[in-house]
C-alpha positions as a Markdown table, in Angstrom:
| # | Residue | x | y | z |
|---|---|---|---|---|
| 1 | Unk | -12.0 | 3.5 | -81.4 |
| 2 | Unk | -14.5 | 0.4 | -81.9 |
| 3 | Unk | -17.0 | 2.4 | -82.9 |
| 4 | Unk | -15.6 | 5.2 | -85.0 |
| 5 | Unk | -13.8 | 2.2 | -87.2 |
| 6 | Unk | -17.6 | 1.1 | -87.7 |
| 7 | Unk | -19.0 | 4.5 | -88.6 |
| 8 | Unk | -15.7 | 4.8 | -91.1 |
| 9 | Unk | -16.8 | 1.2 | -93.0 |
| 10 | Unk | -20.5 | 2.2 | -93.0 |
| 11 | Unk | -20.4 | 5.7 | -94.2 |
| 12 | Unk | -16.9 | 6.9 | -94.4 |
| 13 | Unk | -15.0 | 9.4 | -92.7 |
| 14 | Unk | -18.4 | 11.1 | -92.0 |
| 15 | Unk | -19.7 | 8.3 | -90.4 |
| 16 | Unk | -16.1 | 7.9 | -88.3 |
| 17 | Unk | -16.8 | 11.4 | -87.2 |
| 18 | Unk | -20.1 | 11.5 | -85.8 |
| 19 | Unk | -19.4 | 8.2 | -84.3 |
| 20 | Unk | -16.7 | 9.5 | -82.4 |
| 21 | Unk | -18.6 | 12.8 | -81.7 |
| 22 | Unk | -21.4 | 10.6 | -80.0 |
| 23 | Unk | -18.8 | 8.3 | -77.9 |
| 24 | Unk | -17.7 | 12.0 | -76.8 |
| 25 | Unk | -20.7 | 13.3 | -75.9 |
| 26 | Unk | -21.8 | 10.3 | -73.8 |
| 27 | Unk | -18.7 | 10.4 | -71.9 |
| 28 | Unk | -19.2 | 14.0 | -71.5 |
| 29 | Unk | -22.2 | 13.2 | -70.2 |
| 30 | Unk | -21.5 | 10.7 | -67.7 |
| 31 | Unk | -18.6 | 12.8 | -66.5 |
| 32 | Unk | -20.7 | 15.7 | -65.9 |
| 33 | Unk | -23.5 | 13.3 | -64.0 |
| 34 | Unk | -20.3 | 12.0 | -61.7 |
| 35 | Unk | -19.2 | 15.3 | -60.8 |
| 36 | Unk | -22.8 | 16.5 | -60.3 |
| 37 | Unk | -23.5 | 13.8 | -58.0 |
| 38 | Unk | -19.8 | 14.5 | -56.4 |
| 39 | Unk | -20.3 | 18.3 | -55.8 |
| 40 | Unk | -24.4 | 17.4 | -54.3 |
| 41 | Unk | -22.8 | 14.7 | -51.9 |
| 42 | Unk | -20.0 | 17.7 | -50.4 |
| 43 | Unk | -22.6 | 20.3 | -50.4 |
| 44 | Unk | -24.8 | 17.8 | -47.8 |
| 45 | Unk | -24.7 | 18.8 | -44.2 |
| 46 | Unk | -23.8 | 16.5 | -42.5 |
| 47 | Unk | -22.0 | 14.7 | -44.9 |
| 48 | Unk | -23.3 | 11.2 | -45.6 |
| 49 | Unk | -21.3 | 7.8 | -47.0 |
| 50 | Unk | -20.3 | 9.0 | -50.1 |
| 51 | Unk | -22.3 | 7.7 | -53.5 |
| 52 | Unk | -21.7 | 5.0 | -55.6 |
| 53 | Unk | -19.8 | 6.4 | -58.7 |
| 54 | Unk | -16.9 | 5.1 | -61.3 |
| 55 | Unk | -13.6 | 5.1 | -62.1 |
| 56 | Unk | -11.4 | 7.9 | -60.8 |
| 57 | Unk | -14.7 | 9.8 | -59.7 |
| 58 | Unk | -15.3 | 6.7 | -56.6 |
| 59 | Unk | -11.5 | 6.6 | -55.8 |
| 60 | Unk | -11.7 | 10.6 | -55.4 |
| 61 | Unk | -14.8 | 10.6 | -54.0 |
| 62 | Unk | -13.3 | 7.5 | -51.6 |
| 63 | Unk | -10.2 | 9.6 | -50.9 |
| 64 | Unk | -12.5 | 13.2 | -50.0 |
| 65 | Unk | -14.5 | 10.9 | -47.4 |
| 66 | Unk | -11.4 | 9.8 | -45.6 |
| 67 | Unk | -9.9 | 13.4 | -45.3 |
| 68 | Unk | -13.0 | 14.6 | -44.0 |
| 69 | Unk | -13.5 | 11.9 | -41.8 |
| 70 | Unk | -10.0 | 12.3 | -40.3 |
| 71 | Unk | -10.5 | 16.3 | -40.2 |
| 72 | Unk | -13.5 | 15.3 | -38.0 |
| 73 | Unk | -12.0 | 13.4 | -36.0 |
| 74 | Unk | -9.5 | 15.7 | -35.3 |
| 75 | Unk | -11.6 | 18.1 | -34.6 |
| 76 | Unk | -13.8 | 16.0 | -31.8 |
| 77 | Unk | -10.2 | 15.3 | -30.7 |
| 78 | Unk | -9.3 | 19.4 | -30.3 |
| 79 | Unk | -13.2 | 20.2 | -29.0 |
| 80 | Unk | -12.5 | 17.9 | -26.0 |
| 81 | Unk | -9.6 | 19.2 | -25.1 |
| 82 | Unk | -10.4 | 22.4 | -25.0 |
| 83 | Unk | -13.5 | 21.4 | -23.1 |
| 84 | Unk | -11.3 | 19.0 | -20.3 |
| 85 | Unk | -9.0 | 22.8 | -20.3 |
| 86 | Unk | -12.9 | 25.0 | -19.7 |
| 87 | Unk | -13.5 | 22.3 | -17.1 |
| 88 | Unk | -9.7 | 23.1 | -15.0 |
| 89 | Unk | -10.2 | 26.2 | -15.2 |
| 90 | Unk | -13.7 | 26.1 | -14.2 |
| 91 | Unk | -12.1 | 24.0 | -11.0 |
| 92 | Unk | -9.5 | 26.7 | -10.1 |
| 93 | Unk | -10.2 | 28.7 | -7.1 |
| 94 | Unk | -9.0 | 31.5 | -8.6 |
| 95 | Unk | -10.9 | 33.5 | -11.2 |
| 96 | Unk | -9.6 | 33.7 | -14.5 |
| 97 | Unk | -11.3 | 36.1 | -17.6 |
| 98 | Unk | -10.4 | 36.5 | -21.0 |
| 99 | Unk | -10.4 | 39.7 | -22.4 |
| 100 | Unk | -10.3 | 41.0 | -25.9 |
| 101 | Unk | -8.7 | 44.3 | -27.5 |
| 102 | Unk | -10.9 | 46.6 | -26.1 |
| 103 | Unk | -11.5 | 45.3 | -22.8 |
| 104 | Unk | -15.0 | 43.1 | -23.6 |
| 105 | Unk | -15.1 | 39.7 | -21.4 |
| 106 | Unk | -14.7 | 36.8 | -24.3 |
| 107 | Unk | -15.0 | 34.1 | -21.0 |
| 108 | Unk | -15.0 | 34.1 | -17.3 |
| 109 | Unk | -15.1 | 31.4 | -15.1 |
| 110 | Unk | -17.8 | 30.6 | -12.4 |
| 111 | Unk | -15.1 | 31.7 | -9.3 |
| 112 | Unk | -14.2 | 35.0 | -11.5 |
| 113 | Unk | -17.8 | 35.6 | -11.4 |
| 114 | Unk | -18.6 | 35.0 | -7.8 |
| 115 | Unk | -15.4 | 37.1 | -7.1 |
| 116 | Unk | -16.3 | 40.4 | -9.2 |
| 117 | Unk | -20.9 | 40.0 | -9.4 |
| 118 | Unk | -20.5 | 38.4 | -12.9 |
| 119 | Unk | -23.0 | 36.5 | -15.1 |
| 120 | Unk | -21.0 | 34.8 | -17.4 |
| 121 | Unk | -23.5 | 34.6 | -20.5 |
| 122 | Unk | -25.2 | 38.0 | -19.6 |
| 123 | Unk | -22.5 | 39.5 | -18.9 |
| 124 | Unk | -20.5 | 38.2 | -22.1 |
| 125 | Unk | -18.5 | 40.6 | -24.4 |
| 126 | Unk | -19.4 | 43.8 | -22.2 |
| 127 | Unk | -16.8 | 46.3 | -21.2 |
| 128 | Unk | -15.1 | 45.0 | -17.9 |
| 129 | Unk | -14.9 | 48.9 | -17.1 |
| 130 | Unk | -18.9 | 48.7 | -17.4 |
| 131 | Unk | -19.4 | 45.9 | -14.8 |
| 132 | Unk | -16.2 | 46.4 | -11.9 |
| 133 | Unk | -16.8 | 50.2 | -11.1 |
| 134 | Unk | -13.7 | 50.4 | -8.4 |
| 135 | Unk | -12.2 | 53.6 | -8.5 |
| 136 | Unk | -8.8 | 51.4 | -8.2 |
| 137 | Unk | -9.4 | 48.8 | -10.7 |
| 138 | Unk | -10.2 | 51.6 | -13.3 |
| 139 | Unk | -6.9 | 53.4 | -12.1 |
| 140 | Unk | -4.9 | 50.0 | -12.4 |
| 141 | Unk | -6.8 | 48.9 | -15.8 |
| 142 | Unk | -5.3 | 52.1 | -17.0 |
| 143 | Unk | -1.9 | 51.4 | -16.6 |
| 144 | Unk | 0.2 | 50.1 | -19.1 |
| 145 | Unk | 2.2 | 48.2 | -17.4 |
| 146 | Unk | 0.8 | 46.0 | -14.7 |
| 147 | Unk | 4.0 | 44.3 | -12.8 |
| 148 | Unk | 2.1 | 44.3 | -9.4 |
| 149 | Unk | -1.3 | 42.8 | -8.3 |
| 150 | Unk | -4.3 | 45.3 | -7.3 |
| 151 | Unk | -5.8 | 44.7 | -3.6 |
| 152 | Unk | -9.4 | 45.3 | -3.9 |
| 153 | Unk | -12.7 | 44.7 | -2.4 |
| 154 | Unk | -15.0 | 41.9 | -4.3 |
| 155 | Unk | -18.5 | 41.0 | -4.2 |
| 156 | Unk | -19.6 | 39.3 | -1.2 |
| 157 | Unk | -22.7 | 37.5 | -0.9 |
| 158 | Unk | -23.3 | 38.2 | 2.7 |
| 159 | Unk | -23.2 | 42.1 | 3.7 |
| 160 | Unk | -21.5 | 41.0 | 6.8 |
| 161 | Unk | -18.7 | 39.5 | 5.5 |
| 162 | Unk | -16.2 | 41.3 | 3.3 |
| 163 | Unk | -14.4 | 39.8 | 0.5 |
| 164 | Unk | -10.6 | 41.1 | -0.1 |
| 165 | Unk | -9.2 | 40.4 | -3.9 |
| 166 | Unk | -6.1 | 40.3 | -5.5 |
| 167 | Unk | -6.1 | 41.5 | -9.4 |
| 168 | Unk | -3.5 | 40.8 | -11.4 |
| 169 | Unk | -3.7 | 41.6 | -15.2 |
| 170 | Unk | -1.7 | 39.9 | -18.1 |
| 171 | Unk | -0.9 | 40.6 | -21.5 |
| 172 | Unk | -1.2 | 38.1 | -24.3 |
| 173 | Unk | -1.3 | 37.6 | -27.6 |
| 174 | Unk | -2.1 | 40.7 | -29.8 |
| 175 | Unk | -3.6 | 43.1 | -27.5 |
| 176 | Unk | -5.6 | 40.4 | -25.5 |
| 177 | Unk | -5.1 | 40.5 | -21.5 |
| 178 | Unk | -6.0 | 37.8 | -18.7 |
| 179 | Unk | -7.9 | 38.5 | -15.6 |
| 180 | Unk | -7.0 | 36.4 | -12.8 |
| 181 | Unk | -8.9 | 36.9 | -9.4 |
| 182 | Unk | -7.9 | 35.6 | -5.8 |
| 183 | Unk | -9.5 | 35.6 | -2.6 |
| 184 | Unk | -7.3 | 36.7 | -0.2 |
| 185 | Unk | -9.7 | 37.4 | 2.4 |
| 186 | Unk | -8.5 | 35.1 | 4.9 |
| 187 | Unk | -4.7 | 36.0 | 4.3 |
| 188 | Unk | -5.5 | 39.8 | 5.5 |
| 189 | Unk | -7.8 | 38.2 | 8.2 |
| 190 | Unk | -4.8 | 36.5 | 9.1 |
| 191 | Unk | -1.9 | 39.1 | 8.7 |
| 192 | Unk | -4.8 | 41.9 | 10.6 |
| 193 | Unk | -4.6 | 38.9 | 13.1 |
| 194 | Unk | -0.6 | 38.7 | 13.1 |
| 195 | Unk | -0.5 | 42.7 | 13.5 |
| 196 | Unk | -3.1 | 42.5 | 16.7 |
| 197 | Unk | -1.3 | 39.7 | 18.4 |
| 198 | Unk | 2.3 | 41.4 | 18.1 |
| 199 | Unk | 0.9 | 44.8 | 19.2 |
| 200 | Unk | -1.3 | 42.7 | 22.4 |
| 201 | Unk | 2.0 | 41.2 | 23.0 |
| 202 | Unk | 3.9 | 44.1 | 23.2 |
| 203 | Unk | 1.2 | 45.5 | 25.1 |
| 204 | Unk | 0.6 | 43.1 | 27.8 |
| 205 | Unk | 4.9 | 42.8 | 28.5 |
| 206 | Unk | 5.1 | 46.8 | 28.2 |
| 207 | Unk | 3.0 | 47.2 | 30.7 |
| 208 | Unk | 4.7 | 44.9 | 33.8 |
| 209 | Unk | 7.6 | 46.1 | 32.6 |
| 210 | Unk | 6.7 | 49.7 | 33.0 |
| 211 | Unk | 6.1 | 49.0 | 36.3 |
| 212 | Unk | 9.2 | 47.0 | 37.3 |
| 213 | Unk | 11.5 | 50.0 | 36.1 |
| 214 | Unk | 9.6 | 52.0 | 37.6 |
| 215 | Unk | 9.6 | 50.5 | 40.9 |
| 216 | Unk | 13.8 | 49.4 | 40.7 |
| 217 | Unk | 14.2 | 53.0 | 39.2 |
| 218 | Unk | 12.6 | 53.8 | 43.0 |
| 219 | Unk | 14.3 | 51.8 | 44.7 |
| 220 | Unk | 17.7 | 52.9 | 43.3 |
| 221 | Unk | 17.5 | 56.8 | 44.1 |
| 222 | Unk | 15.1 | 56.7 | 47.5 |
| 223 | Unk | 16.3 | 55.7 | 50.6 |
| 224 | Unk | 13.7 | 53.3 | 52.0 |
| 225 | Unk | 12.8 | 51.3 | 55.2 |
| 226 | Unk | 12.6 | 47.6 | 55.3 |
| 227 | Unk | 8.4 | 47.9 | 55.0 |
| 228 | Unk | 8.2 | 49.9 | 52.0 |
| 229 | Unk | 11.0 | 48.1 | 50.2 |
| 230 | Unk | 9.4 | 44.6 | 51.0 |
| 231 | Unk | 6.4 | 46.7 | 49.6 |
| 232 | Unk | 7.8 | 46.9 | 46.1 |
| 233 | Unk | 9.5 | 44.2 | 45.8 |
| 234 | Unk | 6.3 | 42.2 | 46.4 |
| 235 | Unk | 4.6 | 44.4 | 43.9 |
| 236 | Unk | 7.7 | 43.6 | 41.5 |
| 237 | Unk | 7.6 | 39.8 | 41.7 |
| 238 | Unk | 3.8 | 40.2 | 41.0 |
| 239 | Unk | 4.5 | 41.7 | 38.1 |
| 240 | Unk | 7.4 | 39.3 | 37.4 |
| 241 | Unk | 4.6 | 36.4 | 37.9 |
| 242 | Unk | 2.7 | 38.1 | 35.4 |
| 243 | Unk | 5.3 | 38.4 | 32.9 |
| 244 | Unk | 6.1 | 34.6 | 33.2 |
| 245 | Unk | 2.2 | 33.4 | 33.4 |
| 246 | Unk | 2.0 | 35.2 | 29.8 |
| 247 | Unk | 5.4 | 33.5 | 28.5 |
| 248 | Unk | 4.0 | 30.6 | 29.5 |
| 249 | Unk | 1.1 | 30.7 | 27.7 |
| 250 | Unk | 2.3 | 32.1 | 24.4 |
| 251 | Unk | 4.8 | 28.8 | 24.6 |
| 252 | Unk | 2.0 | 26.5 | 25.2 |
| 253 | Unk | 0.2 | 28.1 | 22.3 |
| 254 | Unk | 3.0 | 27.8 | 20.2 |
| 255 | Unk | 3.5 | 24.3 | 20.9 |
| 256 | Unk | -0.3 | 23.2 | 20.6 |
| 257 | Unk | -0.1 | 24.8 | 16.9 |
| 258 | Unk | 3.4 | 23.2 | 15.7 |
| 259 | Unk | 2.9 | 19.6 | 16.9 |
| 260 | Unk | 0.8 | 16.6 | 15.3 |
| 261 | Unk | -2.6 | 15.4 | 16.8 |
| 262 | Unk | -2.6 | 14.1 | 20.0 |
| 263 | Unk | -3.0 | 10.2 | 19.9 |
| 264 | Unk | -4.9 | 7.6 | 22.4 |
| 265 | Unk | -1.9 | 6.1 | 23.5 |
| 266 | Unk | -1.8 | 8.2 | 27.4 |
| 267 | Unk | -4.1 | 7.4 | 29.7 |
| 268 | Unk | -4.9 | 9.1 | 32.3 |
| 269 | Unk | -7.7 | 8.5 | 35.5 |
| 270 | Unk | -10.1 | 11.1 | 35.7 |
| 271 | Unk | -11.0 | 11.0 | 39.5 |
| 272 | Unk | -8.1 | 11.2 | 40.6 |
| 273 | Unk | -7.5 | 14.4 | 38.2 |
| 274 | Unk | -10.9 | 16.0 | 39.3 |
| 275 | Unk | -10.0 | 15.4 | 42.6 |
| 276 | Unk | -6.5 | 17.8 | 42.5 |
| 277 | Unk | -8.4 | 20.1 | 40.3 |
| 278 | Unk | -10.8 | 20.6 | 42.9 |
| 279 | Unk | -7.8 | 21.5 | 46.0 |
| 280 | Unk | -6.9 | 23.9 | 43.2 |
| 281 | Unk | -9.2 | 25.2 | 43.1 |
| 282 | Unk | -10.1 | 25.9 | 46.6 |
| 283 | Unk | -6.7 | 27.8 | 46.9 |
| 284 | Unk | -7.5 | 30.0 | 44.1 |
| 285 | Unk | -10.8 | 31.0 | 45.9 |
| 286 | Unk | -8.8 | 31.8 | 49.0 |
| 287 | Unk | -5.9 | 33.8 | 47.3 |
| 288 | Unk | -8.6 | 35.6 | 45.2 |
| 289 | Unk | -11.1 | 36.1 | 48.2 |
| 290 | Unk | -8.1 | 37.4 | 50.3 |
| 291 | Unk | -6.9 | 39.6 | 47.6 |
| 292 | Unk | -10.2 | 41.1 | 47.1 |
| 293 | Unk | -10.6 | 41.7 | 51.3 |
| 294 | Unk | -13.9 | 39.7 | 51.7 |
| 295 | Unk | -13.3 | 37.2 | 53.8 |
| 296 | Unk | -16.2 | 37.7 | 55.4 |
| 297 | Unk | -18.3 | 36.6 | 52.0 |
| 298 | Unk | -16.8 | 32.9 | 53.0 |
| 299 | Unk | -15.2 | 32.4 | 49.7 |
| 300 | Unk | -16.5 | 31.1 | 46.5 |
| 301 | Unk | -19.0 | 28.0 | 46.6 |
| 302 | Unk | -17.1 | 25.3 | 44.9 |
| 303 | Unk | -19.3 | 21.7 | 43.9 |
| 304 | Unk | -17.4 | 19.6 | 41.7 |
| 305 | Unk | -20.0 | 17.0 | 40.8 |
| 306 | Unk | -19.6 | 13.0 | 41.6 |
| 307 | Unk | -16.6 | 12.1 | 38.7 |
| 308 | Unk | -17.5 | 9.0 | 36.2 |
| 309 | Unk | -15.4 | 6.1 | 36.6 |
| 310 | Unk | -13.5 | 7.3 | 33.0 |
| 311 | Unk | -10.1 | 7.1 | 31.5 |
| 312 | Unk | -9.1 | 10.3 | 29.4 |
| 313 | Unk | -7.1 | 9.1 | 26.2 |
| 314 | Unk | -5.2 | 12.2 | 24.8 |
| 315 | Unk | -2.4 | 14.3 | 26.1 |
| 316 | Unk | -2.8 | 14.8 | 29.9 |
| 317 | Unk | -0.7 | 18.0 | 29.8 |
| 318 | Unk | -2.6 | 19.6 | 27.3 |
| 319 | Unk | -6.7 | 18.8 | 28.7 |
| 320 | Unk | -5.1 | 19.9 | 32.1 |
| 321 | Unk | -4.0 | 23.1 | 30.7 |
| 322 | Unk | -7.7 | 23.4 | 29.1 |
| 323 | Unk | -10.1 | 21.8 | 31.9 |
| 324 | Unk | -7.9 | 24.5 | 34.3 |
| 325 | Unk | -8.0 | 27.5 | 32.5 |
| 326 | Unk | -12.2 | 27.1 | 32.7 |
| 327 | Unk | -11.9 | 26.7 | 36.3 |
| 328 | Unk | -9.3 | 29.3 | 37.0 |
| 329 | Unk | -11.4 | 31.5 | 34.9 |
| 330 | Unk | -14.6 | 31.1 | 36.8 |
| 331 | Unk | -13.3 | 31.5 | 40.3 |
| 332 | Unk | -11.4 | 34.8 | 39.2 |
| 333 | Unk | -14.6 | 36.1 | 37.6 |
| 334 | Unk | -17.2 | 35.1 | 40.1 |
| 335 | Unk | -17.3 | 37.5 | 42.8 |
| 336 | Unk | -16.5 | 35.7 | 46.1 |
| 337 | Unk | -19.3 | 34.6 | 47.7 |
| 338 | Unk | -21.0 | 33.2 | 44.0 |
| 339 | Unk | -20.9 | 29.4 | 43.2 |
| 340 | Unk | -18.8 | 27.3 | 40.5 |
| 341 | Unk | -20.1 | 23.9 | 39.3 |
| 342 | Unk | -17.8 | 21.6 | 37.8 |
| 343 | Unk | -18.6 | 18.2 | 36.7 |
| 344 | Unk | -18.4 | 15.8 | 33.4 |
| 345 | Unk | -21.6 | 14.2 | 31.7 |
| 346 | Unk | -22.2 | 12.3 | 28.7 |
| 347 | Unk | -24.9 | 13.5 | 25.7 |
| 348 | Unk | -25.0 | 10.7 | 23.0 |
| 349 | Unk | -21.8 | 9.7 | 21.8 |
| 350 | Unk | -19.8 | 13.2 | 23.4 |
| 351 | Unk | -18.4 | 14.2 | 26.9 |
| 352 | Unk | -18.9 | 16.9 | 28.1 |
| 353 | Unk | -17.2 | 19.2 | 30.5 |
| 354 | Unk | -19.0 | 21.7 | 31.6 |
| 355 | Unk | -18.0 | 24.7 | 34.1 |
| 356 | Unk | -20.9 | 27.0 | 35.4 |
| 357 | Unk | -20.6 | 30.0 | 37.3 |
| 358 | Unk | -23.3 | 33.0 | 38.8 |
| 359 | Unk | -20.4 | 35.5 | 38.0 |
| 360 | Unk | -21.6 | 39.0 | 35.8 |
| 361 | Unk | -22.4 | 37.4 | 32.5 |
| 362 | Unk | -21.2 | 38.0 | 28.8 |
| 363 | Unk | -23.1 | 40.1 | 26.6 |
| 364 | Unk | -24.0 | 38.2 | 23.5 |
| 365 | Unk | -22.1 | 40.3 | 20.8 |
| 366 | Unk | -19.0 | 39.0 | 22.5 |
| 367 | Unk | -19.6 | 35.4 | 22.6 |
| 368 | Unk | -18.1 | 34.4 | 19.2 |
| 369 | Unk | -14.8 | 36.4 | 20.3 |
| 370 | Unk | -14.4 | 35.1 | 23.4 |
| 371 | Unk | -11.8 | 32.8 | 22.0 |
| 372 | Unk | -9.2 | 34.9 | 20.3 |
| 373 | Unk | -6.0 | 35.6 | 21.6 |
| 374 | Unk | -5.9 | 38.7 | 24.5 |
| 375 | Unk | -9.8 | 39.3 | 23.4 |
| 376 | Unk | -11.5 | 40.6 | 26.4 |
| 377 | Unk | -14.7 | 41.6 | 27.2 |
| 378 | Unk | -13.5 | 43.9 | 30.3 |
| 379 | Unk | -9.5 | 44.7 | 30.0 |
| 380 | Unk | -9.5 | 46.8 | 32.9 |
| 381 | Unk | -11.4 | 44.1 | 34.9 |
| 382 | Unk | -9.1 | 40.9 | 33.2 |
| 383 | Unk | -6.0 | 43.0 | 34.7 |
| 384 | Unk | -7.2 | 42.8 | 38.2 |
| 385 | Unk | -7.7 | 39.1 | 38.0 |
| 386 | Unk | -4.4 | 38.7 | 36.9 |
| 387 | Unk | -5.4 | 37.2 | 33.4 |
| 388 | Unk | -3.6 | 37.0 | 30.2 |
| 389 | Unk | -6.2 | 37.0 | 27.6 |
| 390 | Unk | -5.0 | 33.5 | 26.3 |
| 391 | Unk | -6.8 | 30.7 | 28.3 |
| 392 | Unk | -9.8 | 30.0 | 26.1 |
| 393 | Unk | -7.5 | 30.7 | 23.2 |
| 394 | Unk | -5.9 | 27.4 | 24.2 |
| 395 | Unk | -8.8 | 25.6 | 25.9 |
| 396 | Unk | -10.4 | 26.1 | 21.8 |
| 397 | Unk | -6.8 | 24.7 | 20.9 |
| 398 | Unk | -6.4 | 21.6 | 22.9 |
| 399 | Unk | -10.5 | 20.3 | 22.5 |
| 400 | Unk | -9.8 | 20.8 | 19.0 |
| 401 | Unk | -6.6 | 18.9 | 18.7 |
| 402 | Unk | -8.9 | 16.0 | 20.5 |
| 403 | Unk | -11.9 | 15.9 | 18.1 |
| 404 | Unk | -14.0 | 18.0 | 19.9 |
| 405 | Unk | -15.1 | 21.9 | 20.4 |
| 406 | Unk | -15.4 | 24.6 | 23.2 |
| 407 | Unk | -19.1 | 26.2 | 23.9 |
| 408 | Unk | -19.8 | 28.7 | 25.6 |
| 409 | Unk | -23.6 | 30.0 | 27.3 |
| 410 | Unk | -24.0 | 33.2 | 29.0 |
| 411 | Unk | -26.6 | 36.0 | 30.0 |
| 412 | Unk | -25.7 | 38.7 | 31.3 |
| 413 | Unk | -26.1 | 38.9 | 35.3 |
| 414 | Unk | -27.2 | 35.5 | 35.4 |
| 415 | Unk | -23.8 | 33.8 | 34.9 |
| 416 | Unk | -21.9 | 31.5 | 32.6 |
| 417 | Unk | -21.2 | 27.9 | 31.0 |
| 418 | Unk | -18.2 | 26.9 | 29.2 |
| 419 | Unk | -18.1 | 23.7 | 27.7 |
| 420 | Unk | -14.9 | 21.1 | 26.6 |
| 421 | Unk | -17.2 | 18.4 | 24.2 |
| 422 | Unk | -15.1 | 15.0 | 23.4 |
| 423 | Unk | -15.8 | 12.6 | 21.3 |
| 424 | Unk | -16.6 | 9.4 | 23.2 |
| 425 | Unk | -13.5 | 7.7 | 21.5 |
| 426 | Unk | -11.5 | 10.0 | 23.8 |
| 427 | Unk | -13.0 | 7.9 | 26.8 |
| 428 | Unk | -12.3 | 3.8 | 28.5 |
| 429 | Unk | -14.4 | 2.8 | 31.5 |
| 430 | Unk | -12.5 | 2.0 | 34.7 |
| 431 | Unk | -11.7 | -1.0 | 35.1 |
């Protein structure tokens, strides 16, 4: 206003006029400089302090910096979450895979890709059709509803191992679906296990029974003299044995599996111990050399080596059961006449227990199965020595309840060495 009252006392309304024009166009100017150097500072990436202008231009210049900062920080504060949600699901054991409306794999994680013989960047929006080529899958992908999980096989890394996987698809968001993957290889293992226990169980009782009936079924509709009926009925409480020997050990087994640890609290002497475990034995070599009618061979040769002046701490009952189930088992399966060799050494910081016996030998393909329930290498041959198929089963139990492990060496025809190995925190000296 200043300067258009000038330009109106110097040269009139004219002058008023193109003063004001001039004061317009320099403001016009400056205005179009501030927004100039506005729009220049948003178009910069990344965006850098915003310049020094004037007037309303700094305070919305000052006011776009702040929302953008804050939008930044917001979104840092969305990227690492979704990053900490990548890494949990990275850190499931079960795989999970994002798929979009036709199928392609958006994201996978590592166990998804272990699971199915994925590569999660090569493999990256391809057709999950393309890469999992199981008859079933591509059956089950079909459907359009998918209540119940698939049971496939996966990709293993070893060829002698197989991998068993449970599928499950869901549905989300607009025509999106979820892969999630789960091993279930050692739940089958374990219900194939549950099925072969119940059917060795049944088994192993049918088959005393069978001959109990048989033999009462006898002795109800034939007359018989006092020979042959004490005949059968010492065949029967054989049998009867039998069926209590296996009872027995299925308890024992049971127990071993639902109780806690055994702690260091009993003590028990080992000399004395070795000592009935050797008169045991002796009177399993006689029955078993009698049974078999060769007296003559003079029975088994039985050396249970000097005993360390050592006090066992764990459950007495339990390394009983173990140590005589080796023992048992080497007399029955030496042919009399062979030797057994007993004794306990120490190797570092372990104890050993080792049994040894010149009985026929195990081949090697049946060494890692020695230890599973009613697993025999000769049934017909485990019948006759009235075994149940259960006493390395808990030998494997009990060493392991005590911190330590069951070996086993054999060759065929040359013998074999079974092994309890304790930890030498399991053992005091004599006192």
């Amino acid at each position: 206003m200043l300067l258009a009252f000038v330009g109106w006392l110097y040269a009139g309304p004219l002058g008023a006029a193109c003063a004001t024009g001039g004061v317009m166009s320099v403001c016009a100017w400056r205005a179009l400089w501030q927004s100039y150097r506005l729009g220049r500072w948003l178009r910069k990436n990344p965006l850098k302090p915003s310049p020094r202008l004037q007037g309303v231009w700094q305070e919305s210049a000052d006011r776009i910096d702040r929302l953008l900062r804050l939008r930044d920080k917001q979104v840092a504060l969305h990227e690492e979450r979704l990053q900490h949600f990548l890494q949990a699901i990275q850190a499931s054991p079960n795989g999970v895979i994002l798929l979009d409306e036709q199928g392609r794999i958006e994201w996978c994680n590592d166990t998804a890709c272990s699971h199915l013989g994925l590569d999660a960047q090569r493999d990256r929006m391809q057709h999950i059709l393309h890469l999992v080529r199981d008859p079933a899958f591509s059956r089950y992908f079909a459907q359009t509803v998918h209540a119940q999980e698939l049971v496939m096989e996966g990709r293993s890394p070893s060829l002698a191992k197989s991998l068993k996987l449970s599928v499950h698809l869901h549905a989300f968001g607009e025509g999106r679906r979820l892969l999630l993957t789960r091993d279930i290889t050692e739940l089958a293992l374990a219900d194939a296990m549950r099925r072969d226990f119940v059917a060795n169980v049944s088994h192993e009782i049918r088959t005393p029974l069978t001959v109990l009936s048989g033999f009462v079924e006898t002795m109800q509709s034939i007359p018989l003299d006092e020979k042959d009926r004490q005949h059968y009925l010492n065949l029967m409480a054989v049998q009867s044995d039998r069926m209590q020997t296996l009872v027995a050990d299925l308890l024992t087994l049971s127990q071993l599996e639902g109780s806690p640890p055994p702690g260091t609290q009993e003590k028990t002497r080992l000399p004395e111990w070795m000592d009935q475990m050797a008169a045991d034995a002796a009177a399993l070599s006689a029955l078993v050399t009698r049974q078999a009618g060769q007296e003559h061979s003079g029975g088994h040769q039985l050396v249970f080596e000097p005993c360390p002046p050592w006090v066992l701490l764990g459950s007495r009952s339990e390394l009983h059961s173990a140590m005589s189930n080796l023992v048992s088992n080497a007399v029955r399966y030496t042919p009399p006449g062979g030797s057994v060799r007993v004794g306990w050494t120490q190797a570092g910081d372990q104890l050993v227990f080792a049994v040894t016996d010149t009985g026929p030998g195990i081949s090697p393909e049946h060494l890692p199965r020695l230890s599973e329930r009613f697993y025999r290498v000769d049934r017909s041959r485990s019948r006759e020595t009235g075994g149940t198929g259960l006493g390395l089963a808990i030998a494997k139990h009990v060493v392991q309840r005590h911190g330590g492990e069951l070996r086993i060496q054999s060759e065929v025809g040359k013998g074999s060495t079974f092994m309890l190995v304790l930890p030498i925190s399991r053992r005091e000296l004599l006192a």
